[in-house]
VMD Tcl script that builds the backbone (N, CA, C; Angstrom):
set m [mol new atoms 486]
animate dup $m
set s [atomselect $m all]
$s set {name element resname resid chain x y z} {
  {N N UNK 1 A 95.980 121.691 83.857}
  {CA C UNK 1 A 95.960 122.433 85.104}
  {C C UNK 1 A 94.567 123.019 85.306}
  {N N UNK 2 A 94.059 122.764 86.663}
  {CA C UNK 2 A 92.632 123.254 86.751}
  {C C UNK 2 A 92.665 125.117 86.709}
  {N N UNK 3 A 91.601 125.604 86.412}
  {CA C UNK 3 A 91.700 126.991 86.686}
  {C C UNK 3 A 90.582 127.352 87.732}
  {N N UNK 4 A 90.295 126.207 88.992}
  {CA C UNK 4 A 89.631 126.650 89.985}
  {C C UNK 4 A 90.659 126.699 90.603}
  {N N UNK 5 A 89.700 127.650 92.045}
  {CA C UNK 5 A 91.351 128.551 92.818}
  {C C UNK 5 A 91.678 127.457 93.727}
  {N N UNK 6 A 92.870 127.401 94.418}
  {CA C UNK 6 A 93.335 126.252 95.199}
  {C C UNK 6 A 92.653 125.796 96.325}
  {N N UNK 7 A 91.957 127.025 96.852}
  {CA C UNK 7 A 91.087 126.400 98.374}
  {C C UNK 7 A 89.864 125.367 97.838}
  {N N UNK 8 A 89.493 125.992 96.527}
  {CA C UNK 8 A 88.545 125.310 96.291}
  {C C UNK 8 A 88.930 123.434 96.389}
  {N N UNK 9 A 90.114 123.558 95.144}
  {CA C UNK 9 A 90.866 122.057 95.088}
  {C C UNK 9 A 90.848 121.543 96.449}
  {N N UNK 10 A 91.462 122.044 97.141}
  {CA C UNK 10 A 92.316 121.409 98.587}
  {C C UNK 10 A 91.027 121.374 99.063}
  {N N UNK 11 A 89.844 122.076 99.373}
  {CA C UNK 11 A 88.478 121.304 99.826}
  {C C UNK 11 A 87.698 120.086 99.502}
  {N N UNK 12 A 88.099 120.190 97.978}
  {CA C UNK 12 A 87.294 118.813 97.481}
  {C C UNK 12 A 88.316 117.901 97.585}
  {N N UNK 13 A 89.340 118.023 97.365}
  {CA C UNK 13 A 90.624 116.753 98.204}
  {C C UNK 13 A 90.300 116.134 99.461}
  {N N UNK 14 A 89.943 117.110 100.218}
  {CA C UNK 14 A 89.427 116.896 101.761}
  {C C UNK 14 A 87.697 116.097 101.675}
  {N N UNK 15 A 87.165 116.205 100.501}
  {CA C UNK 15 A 86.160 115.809 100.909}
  {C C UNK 15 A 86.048 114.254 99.956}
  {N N UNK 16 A 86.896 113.784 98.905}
  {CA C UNK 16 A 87.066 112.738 98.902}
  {C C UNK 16 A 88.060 111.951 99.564}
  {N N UNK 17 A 88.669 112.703 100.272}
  {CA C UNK 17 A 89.713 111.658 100.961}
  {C C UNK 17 A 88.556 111.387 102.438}
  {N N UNK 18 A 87.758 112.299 102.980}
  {CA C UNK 18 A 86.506 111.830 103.785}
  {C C UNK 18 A 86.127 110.602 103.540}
  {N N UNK 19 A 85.391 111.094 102.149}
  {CA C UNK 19 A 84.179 109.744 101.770}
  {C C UNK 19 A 85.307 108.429 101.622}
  {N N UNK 20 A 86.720 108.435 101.363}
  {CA C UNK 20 A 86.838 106.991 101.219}
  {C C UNK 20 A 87.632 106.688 102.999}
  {N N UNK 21 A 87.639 107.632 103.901}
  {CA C UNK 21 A 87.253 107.342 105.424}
  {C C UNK 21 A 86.421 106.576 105.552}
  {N N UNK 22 A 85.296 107.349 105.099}
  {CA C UNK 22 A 83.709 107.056 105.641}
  {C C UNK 22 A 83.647 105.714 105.332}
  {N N UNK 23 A 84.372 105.369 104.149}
  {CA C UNK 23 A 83.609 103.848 103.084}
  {C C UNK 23 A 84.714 102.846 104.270}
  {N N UNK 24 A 85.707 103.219 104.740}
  {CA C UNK 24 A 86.920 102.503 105.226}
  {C C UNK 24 A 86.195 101.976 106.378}
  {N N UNK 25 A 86.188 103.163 107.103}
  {CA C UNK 25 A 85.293 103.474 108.600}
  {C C UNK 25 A 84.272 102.472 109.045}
  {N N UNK 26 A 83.362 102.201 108.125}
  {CA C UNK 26 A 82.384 101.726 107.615}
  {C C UNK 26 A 82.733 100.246 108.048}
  {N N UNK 27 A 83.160 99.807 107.506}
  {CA C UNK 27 A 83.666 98.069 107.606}
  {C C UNK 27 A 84.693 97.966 108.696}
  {N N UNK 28 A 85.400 98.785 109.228}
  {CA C UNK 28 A 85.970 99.132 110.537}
  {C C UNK 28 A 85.053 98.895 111.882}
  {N N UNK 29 A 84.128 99.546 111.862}
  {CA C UNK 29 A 83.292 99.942 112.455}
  {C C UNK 29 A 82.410 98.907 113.077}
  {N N UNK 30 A 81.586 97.830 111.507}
  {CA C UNK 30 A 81.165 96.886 111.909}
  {C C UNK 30 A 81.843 95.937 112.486}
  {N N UNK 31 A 82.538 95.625 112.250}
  {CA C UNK 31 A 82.952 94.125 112.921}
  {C C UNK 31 A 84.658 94.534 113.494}
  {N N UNK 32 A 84.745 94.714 114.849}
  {CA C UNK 32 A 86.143 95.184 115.029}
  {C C UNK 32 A 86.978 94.064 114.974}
  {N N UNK 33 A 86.667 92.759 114.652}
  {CA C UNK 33 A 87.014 91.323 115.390}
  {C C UNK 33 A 87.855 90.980 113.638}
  {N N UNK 34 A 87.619 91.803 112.783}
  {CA C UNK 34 A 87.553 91.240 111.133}
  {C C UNK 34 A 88.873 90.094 110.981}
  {N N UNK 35 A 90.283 90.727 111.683}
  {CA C UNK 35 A 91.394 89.895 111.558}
  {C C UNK 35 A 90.976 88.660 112.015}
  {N N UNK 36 A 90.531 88.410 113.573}
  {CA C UNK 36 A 90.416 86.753 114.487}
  {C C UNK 36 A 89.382 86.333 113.038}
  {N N UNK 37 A 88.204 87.445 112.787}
  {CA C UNK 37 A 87.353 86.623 112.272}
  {C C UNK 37 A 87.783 85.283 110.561}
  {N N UNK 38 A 88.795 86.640 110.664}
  {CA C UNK 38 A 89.457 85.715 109.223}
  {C C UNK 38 A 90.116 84.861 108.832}
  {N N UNK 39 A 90.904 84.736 110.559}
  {CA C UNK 39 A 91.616 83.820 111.062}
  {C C UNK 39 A 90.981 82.497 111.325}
  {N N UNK 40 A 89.847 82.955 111.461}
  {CA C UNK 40 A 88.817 81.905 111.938}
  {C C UNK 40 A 88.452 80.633 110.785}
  {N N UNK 41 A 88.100 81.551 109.718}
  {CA C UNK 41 A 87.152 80.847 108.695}
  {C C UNK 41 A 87.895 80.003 108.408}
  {N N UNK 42 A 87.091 78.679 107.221}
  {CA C UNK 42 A 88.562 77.972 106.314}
  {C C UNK 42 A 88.750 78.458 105.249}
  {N N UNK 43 A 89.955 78.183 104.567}
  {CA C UNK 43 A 90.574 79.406 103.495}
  {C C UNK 43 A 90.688 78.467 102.703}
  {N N UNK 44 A 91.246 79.107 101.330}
  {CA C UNK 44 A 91.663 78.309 100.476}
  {C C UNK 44 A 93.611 78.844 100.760}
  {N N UNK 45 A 94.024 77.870 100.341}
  {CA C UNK 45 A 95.318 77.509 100.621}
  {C C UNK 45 A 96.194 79.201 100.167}
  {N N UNK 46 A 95.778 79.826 99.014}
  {CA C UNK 46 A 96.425 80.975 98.300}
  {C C UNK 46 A 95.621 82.136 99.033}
  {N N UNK 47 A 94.940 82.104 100.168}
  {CA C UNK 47 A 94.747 83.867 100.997}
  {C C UNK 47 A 95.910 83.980 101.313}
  {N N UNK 48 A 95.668 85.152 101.384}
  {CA C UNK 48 A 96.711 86.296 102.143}
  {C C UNK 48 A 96.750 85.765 103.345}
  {N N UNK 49 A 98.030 86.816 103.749}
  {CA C UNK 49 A 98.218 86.778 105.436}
  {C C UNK 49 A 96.739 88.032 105.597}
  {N N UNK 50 A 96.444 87.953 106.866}
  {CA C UNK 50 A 95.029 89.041 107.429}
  {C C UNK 50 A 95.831 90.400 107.269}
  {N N UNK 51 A 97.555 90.488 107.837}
  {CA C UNK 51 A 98.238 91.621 108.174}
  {C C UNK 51 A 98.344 92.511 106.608}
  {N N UNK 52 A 98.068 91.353 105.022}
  {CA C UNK 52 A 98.507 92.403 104.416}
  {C C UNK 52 A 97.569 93.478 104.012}
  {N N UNK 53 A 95.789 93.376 104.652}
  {CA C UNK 53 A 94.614 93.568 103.815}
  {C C UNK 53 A 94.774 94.939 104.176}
  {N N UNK 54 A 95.203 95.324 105.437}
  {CA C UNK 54 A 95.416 97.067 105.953}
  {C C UNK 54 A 96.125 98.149 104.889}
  {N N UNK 55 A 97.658 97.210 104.693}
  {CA C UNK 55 A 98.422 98.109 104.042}
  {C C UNK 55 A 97.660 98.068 102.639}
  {N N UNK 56 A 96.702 97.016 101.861}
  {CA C UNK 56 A 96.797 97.103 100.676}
  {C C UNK 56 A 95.522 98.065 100.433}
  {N N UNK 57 A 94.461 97.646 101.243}
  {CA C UNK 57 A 93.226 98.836 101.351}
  {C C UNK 57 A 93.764 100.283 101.857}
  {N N UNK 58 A 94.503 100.272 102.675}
  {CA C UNK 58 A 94.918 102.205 102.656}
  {C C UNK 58 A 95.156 102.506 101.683}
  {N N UNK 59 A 96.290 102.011 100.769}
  {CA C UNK 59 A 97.332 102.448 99.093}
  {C C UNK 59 A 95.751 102.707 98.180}
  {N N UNK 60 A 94.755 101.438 97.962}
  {CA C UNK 60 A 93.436 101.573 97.342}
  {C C UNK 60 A 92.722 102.562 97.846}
  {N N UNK 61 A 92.508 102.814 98.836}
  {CA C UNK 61 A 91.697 104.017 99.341}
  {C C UNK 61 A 92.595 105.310 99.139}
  {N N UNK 62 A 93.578 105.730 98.951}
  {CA C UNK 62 A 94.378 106.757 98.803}
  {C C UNK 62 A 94.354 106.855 97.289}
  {N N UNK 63 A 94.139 105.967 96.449}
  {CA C UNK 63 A 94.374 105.860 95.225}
  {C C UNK 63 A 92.880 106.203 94.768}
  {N N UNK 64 A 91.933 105.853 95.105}
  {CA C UNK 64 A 89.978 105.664 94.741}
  {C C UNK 64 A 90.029 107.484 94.963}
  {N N UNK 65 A 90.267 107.708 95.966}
  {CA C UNK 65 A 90.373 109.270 96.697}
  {C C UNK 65 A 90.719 110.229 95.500}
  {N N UNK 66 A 92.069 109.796 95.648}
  {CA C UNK 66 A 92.589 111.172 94.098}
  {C C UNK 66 A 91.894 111.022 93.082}
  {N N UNK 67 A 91.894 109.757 92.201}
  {CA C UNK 67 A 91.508 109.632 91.393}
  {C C UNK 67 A 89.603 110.043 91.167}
  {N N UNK 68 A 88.509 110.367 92.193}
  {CA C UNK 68 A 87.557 111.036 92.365}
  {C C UNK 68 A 88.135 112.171 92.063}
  {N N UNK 69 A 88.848 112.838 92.943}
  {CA C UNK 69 A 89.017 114.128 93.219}
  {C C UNK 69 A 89.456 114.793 91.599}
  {N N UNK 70 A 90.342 113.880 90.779}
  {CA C UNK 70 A 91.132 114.367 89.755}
  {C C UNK 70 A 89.778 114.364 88.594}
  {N N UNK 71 A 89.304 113.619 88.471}
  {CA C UNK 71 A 87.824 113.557 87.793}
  {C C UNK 71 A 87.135 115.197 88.387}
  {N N UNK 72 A 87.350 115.366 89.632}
  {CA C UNK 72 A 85.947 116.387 89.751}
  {C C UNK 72 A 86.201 117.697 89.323}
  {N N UNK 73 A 87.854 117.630 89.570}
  {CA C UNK 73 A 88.286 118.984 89.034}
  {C C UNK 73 A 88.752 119.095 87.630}
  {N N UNK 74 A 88.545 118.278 86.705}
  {CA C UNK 74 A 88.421 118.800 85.649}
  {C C UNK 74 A 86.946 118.970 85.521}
  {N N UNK 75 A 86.301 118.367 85.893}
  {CA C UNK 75 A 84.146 118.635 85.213}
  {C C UNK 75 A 83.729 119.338 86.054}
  {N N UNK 76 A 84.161 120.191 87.458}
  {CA C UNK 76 A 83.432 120.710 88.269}
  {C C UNK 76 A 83.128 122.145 87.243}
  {N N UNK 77 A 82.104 122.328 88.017}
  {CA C UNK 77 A 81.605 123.560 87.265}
  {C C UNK 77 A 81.021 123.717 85.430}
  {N N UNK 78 A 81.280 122.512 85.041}
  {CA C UNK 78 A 80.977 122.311 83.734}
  {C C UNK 78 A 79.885 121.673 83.191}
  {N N UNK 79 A 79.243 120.627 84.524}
  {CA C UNK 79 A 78.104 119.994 84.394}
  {C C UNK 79 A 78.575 118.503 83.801}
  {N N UNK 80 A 79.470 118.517 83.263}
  {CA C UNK 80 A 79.887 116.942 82.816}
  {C C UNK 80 A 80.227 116.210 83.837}
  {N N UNK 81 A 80.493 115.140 84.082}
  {CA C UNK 81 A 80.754 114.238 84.984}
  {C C UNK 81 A 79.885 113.760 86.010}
  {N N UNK 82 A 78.616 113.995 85.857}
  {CA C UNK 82 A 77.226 113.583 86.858}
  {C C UNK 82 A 77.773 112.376 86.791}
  {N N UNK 83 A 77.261 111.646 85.863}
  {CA C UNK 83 A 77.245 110.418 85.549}
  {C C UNK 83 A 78.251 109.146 86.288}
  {N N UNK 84 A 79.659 109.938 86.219}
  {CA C UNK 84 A 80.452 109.253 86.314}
  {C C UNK 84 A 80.713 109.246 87.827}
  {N N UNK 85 A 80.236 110.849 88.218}
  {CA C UNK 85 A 80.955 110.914 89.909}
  {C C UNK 85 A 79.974 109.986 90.182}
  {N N UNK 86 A 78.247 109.983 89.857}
  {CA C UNK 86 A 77.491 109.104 90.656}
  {C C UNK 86 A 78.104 107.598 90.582}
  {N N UNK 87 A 78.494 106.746 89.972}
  {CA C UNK 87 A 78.796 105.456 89.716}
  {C C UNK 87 A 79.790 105.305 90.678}
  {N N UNK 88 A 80.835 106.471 90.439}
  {CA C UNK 88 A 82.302 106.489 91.645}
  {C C UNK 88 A 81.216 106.388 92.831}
  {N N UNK 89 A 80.818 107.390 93.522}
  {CA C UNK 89 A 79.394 107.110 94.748}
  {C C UNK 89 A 78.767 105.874 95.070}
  {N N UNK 90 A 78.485 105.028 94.164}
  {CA C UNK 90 A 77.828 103.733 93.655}
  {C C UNK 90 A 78.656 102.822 94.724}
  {N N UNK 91 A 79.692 102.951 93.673}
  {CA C UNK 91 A 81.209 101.845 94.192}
  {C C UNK 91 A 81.781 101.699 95.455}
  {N N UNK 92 A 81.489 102.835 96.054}
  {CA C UNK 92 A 82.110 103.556 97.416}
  {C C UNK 92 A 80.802 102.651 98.067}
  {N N UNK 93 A 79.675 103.000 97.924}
  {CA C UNK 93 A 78.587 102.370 99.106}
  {C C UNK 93 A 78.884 101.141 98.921}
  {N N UNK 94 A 78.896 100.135 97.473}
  {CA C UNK 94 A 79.107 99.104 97.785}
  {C C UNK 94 A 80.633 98.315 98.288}
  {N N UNK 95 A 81.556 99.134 98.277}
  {CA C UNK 95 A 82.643 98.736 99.083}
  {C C UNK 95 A 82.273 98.607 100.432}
  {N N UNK 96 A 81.978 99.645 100.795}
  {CA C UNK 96 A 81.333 100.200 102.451}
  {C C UNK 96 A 80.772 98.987 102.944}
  {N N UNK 97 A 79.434 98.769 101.980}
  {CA C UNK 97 A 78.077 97.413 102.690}
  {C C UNK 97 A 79.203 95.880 102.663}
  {N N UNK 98 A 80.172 96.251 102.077}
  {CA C UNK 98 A 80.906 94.484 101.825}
  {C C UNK 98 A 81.251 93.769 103.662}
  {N N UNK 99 A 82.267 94.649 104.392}
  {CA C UNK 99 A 82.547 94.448 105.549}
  {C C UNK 99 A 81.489 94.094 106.583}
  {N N UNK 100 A 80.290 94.586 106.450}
  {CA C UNK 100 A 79.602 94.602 107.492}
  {C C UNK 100 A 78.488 92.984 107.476}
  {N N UNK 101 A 78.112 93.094 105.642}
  {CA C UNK 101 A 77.546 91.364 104.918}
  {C C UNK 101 A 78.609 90.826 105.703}
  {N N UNK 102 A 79.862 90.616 105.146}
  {CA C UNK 102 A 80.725 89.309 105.374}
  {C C UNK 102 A 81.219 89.240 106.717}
  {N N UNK 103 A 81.792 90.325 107.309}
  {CA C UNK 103 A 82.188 89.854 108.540}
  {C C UNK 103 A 81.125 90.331 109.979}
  {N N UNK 104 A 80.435 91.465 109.414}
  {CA C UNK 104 A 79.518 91.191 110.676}
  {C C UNK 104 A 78.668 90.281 110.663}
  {N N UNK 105 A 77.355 90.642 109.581}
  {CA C UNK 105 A 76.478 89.207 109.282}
  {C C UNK 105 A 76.773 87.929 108.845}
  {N N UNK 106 A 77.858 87.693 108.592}
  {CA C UNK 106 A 78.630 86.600 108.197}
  {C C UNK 106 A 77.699 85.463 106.825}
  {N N UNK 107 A 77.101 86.498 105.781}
  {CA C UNK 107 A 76.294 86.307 104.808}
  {C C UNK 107 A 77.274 86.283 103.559}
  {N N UNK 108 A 77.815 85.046 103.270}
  {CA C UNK 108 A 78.677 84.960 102.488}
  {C C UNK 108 A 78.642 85.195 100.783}
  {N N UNK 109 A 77.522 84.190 100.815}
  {CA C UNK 109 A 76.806 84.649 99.299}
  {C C UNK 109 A 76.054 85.840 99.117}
  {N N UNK 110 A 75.717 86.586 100.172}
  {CA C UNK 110 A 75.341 87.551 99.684}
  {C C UNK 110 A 76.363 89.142 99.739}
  {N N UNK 111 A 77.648 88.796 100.363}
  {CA C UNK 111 A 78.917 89.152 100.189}
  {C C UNK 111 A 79.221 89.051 98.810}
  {N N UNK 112 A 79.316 87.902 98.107}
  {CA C UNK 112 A 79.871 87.747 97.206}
  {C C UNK 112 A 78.898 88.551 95.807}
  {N N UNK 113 A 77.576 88.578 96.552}
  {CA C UNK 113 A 76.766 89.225 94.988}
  {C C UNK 113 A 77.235 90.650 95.577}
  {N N UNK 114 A 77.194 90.972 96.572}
  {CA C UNK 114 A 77.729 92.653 96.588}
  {C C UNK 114 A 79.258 93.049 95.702}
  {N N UNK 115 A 80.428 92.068 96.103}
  {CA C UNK 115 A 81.430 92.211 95.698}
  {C C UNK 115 A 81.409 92.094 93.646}
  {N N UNK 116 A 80.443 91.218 93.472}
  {CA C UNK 116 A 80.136 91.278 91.875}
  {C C UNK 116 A 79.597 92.396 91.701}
  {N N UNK 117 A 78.702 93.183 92.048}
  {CA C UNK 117 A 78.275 93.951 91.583}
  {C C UNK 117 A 79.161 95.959 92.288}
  {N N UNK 118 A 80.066 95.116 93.105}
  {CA C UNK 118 A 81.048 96.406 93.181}
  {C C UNK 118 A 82.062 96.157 92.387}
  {N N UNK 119 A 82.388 95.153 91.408}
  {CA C UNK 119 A 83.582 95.076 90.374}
  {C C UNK 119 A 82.585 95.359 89.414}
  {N N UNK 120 A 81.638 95.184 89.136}
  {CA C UNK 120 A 81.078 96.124 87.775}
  {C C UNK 120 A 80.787 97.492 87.903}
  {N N UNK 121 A 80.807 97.932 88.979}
  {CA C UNK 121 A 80.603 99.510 89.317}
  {C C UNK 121 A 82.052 99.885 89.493}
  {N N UNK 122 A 83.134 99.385 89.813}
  {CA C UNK 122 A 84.413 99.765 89.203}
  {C C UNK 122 A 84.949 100.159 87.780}
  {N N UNK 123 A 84.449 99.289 87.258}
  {CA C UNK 123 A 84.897 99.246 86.006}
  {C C UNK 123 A 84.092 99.835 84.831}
  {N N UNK 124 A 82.578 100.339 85.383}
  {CA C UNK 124 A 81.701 101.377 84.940}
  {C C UNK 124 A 82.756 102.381 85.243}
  {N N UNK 125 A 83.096 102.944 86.227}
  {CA C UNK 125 A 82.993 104.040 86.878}
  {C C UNK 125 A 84.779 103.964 86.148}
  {N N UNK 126 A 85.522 103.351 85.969}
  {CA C UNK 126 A 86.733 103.517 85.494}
  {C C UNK 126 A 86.834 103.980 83.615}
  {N N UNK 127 A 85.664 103.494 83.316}
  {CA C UNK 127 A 85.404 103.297 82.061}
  {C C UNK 127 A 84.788 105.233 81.906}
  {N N UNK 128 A 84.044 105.316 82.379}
  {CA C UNK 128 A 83.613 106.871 82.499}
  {C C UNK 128 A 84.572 107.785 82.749}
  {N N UNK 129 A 85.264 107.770 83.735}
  {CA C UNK 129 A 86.526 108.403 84.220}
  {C C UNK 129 A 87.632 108.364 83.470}
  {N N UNK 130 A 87.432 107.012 82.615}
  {CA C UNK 130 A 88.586 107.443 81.079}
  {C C UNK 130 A 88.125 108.723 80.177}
  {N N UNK 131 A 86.691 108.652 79.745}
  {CA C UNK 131 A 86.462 109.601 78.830}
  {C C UNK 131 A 86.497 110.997 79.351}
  {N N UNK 132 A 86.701 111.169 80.827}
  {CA C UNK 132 A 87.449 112.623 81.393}
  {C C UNK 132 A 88.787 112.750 81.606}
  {N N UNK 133 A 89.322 111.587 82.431}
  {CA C UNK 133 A 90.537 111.625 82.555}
  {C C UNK 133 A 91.227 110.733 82.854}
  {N N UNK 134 A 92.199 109.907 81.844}
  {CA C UNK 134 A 92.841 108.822 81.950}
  {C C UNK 134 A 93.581 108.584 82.736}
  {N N UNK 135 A 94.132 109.504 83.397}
  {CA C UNK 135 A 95.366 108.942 84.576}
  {C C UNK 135 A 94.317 108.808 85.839}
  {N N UNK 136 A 93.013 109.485 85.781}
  {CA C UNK 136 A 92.487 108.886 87.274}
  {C C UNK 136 A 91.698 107.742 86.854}
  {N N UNK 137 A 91.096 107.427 85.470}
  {CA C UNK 137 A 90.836 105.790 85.616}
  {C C UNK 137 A 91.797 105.105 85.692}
  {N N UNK 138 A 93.132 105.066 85.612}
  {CA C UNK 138 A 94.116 104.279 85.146}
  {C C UNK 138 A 94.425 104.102 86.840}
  {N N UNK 139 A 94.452 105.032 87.837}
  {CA C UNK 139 A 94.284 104.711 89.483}
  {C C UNK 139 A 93.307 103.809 90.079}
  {N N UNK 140 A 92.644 103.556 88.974}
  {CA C UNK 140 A 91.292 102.430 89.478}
  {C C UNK 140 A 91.956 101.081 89.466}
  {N N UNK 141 A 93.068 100.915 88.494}
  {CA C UNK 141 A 93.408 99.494 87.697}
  {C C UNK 141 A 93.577 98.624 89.181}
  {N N UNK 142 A 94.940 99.334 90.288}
  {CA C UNK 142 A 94.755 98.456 90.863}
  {C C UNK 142 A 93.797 97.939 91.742}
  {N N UNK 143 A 92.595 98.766 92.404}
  {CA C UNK 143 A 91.575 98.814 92.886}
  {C C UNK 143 A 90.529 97.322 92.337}
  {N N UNK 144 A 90.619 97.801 91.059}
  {CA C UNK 144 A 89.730 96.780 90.095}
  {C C UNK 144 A 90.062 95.327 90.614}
  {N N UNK 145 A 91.418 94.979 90.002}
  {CA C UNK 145 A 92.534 93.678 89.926}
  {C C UNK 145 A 92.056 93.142 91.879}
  {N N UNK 146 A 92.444 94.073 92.061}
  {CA C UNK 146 A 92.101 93.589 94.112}
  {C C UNK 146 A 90.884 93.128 94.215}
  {N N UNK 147 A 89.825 93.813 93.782}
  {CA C UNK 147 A 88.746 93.343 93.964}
  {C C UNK 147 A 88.388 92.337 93.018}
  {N N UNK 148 A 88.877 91.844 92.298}
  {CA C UNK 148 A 89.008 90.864 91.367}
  {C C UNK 148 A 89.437 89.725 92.165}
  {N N UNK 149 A 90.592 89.100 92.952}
  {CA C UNK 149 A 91.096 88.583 93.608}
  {C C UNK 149 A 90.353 88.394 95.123}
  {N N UNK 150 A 89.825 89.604 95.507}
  {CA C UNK 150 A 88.845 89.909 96.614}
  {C C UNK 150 A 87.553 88.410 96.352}
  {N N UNK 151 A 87.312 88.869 94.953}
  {CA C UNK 151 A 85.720 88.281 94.590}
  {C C UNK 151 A 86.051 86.420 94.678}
  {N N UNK 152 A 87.255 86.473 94.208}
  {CA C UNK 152 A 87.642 84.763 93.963}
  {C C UNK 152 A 87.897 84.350 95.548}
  {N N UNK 153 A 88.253 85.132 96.318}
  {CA C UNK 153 A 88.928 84.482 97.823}
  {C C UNK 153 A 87.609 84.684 98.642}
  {N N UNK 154 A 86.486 85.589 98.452}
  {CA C UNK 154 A 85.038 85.625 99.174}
  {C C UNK 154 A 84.084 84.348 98.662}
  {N N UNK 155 A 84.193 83.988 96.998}
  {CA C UNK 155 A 83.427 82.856 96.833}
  {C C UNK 155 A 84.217 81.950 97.317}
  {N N UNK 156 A 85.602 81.449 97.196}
  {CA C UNK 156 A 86.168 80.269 98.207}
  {C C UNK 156 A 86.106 79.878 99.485}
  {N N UNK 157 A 85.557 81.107 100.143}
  {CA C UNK 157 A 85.668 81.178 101.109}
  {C C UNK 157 A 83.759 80.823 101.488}
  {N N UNK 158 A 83.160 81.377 100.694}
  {CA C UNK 158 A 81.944 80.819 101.016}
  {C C UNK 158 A 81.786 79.405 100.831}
  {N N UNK 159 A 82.142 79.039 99.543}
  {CA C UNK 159 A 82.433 77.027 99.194}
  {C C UNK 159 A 82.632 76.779 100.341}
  {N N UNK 160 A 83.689 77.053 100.845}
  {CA C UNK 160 A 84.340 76.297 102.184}
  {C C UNK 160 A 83.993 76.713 103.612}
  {N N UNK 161 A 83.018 76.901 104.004}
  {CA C UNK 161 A 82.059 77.351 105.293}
  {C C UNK 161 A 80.394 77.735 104.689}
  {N N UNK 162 A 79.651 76.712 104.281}
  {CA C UNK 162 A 78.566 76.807 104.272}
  {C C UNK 162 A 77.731 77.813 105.352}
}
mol reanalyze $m
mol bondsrecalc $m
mol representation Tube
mol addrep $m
């Protein structure tokens, strides 16, 4: 149980459930077309439907959110956790820059080196967040696994539309 006072908590709740707005927002923002556009491309036979990417990125973004937040309030005020919130920060921008490469600029390979290098800043940043607090890396798992699946259906998808 934290022993900062509750407004404090319920502020920094509010301010990571922001930043994973902002990161959401972000790829929202650029390309409003993202569903036709996905509709568009050629796929490999095992994508998703476009309808399920909403519900499964809100649950991930609700999940990335606490699990910051649960990290900050155990190290706030203690000086520990630089390290780790920055990498969580890391992960968030490069989620953010993914939407706007792939479906605005429609820069596939270079989608796909962003998405590699936002599954190693996951799994930094999950790996850090264990040695504070295991139940909010353990909120990363499914985050990770998605973007895992993310990374295989962005390079197929580049193979197959030069």
């Amino acid at each position: 149980m934290s022993t900062l006072p509750l407004r404090r908590q319920a502020g920094a709740g509010a301010v990571f459930a922001l930043l994973v707005v902002l990161t959401a927002g972000t790829g929202v923002l650029s390309s409003t077309r993202t569903a036709q556009d996905y509709l568009a491309l050629r796929q490999p036979s095992w994508a998703p439907p476009s309808w399920l990417f909403g519900p499964v990125w809100t649950l991930l973004y609700a999940l990335i959110a606490v699990a910051g937040w649960l990290v900050w309030r155990r190290v706030a005020g203690t000086g520990r956790g630089r390290a780790a919130l920055t990498v969580y920060g890391v992960q968030l921008l490069l989620n953010a820059a993914w939407t706007p490469i792939f479906f605005g600029a429609r820069q596939f390979g270079v989608a796909f080196a962003d998405i590699v290098l936002l599954w190693i800043a996951i799994g930094v940043t999950a790996g850090l967040f264990a040695r504070l607090h295991r139940g909010a890396a353990a909120l990363l798992v499914p985050y990770w696994l998605w973007t895992t699946f993310a990374a295989a259906l962005n390079l197929a998808v580049w193979s197959l539309n030069p």
